[in-house]
N, C-alpha and C positions, 0 to 999 in steps of 0.2 A: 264963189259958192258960199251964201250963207252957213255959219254955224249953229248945229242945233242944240238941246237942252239933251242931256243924256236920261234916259228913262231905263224903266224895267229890263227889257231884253239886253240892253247896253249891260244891266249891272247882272243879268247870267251868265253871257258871252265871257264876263271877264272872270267869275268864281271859274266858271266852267272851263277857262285859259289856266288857271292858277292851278285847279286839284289837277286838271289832264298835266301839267308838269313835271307838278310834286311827283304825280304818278307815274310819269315814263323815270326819270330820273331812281324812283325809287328801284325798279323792274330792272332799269340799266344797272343794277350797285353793281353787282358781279362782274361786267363786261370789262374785256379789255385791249391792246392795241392790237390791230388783225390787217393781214395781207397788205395792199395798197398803202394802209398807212410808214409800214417799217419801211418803204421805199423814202419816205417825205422826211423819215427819222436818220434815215443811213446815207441819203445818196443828194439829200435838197437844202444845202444852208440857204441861208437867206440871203436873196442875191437877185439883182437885175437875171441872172443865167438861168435860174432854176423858177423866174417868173416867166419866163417866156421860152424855154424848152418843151415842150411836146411831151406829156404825160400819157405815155401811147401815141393814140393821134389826138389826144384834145388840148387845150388849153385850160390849163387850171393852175392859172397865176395867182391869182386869189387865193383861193384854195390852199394851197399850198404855202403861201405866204403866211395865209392865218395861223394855219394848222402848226408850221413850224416857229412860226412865233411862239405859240402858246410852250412847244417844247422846249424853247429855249427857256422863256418866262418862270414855267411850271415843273420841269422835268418830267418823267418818267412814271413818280412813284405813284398818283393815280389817274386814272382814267376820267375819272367824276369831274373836272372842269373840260376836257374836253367835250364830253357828252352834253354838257350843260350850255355849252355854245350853240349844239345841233338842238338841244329843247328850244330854245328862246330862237331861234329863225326859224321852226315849227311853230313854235308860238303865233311868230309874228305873221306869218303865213296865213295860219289860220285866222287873223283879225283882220288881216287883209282881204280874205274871202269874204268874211263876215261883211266888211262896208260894204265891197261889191255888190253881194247880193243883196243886201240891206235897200240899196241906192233902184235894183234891180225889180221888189217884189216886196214885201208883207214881213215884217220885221222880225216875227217868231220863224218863217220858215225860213230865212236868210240866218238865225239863232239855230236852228236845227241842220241846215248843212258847216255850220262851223261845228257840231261837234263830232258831223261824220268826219270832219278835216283830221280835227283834234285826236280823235283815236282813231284811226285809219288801220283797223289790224290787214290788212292786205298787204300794207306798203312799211310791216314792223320793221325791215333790212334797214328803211332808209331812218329809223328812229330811235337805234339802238346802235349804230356803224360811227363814229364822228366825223371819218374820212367823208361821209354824205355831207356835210356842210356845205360842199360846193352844190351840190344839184340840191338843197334846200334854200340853201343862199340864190343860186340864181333864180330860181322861181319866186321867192322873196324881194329880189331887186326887179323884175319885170312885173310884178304885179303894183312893185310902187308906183314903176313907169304908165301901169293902166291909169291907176287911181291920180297923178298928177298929173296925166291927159286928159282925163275925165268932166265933164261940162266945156266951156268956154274958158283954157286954161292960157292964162298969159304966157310974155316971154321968159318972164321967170322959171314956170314950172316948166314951161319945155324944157330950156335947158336941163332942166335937174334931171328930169325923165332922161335926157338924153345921154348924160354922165351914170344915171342909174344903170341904163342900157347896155352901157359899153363897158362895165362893171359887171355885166352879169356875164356877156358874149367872155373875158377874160375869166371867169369864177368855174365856170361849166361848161362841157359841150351842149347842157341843155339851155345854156342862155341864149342859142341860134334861136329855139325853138319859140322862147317867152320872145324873143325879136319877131320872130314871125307873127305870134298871136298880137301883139301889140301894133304892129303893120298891119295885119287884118283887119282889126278893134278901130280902125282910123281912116281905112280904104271902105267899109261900108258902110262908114255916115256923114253924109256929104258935106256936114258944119263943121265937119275935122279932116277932112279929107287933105285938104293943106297940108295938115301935117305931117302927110308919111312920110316926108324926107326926114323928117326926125328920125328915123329908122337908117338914114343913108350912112350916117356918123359913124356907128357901132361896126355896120355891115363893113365900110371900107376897111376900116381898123382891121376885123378880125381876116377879111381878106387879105391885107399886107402882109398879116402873121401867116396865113395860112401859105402865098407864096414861098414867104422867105424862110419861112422854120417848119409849120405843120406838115407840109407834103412829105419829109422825114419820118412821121409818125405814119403815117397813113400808107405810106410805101412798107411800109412794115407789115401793118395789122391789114391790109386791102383796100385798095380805095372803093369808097361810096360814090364815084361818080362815072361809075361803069353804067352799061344800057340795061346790063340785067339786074343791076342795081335800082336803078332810077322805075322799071319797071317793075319791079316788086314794093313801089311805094302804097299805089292805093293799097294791096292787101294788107302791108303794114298798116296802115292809116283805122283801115276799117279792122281789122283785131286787134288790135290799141284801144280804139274807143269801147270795141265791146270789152274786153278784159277790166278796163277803167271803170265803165258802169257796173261791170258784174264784180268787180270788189267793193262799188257802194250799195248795191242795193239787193244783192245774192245773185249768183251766177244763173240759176233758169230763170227768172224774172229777166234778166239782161240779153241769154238767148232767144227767149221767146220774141222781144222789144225790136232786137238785131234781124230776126228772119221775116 
């Protein structure tokens, strides 16, 4: 994929990256270490054990690895670089979106949904919490995987996609999810279509772990792979996506859209 000259919206995109920063970070000054994290603090050194133990029922090796690196690294006394890990994979999120849609549609309005990305007040939990690193992180590492599958990508970027992939499935339980979007994004365009065994890597992975360690977690909290489970998908599916639209664009505009 040729590269191109960087213009105007390029250089908004990134001011517009830089104050939305400055600005969460300044908002976060007060916050501090909350629920889920003193678990990562008390109970998670750094270890083969505590990367692949079942955080409930998910896998959040990553996660957890980061997270407790930083404590060892940083200690205790403030909050401000952990928060500042969860800005900058917001960040990066958000310029992820940006190419996508860029690549997508009309440069200013691909410029105008990064900065609904950007300040996202609906989704403030996940931008003010550091423990959220992992479900920003894995949504971060599967959109890389879109954008290095994206055109005619050699065997190069496959691989990396596929390493980004299996990186995310370990970081989050929503890295399943970015795995499925990225399996979709490849099963409906025939010139990629090849490549949805890219997808097969990640999935085996996170299914070994799930045999061997998760079903632990999950026998705990309920398993998700009950009938009335599996059965209550679409209406999950479809109050998800209205709820999603009605925090971008105002909740009766979104009703109205949805009925």
């Amino acid at each position: 994929m040729n590269a191109r000259r960087l213009d105007r919206t390029d250089a908004f995109v990134a001011a517009a990256t830089v104050i939305a920063s400055l600005a969460l970070l300044w908002l976060g000054r007060g916050m501090t270490f909350f629920a889920d994290e003193w678990e990562v603090i008390a109970a998670r050194p750094l270890g083969l054990d505590s990367f692949v133990t079942p955080f409930n029922e998910h896998w959040l090796g990553v996660q957890v690895t980061v997270f407790r690196a930083l404590v060892e690294a940083l200690g205790l006394g403030s909050y401000m670089p952990f928060l500042a890990v969860l800005v900058a994979l917001h960040a990066l999120v958000a310029l992820e979106v940006y190419v996508l849609a860029r690549r997508a549609t009309y440069p200013w309005i691909a410029a105008a949904v990064t900065v609904v990305v950007l300040l996202f007040g609906s989704g403030f939990e996940d931008l003010f919490w550091a423990m959220q690193i992992g479900f920003v992180g894995a949504i971060a590492l599967g959109f890389g995987a879109l954008l290095l599958l994206d055109g005619r990508p050699g065997g190069g970027r496959v691989v990396a996609a596929t390493v980004l992939l299996t990186f995310a499935i370990m970081t989050s339980g929503f890295g399943l999810f970015m795995l499925a979007l990225v399996g979709l994004d490849l099963l409906v365009d025939p010139a990629r279509r090849r490549l949805v065994p890219t997808t097969f890597v990640p999935a085996g992975i996170w299914l070994v772990w799930y045999l061997a360690l998760g079903r632990a977690g999950v026998a705990t909290h309920g398993s998700p792979f009950t009938v009335e489970a599996i059965a209550s998908v679409p209406t999950f599916v479809i109050g998800g996506l209205s709820a999603a639209f009605g925090a971008a664009i105002g909740g009766w505009v979104a009703r109205r859209a949805m009925t």
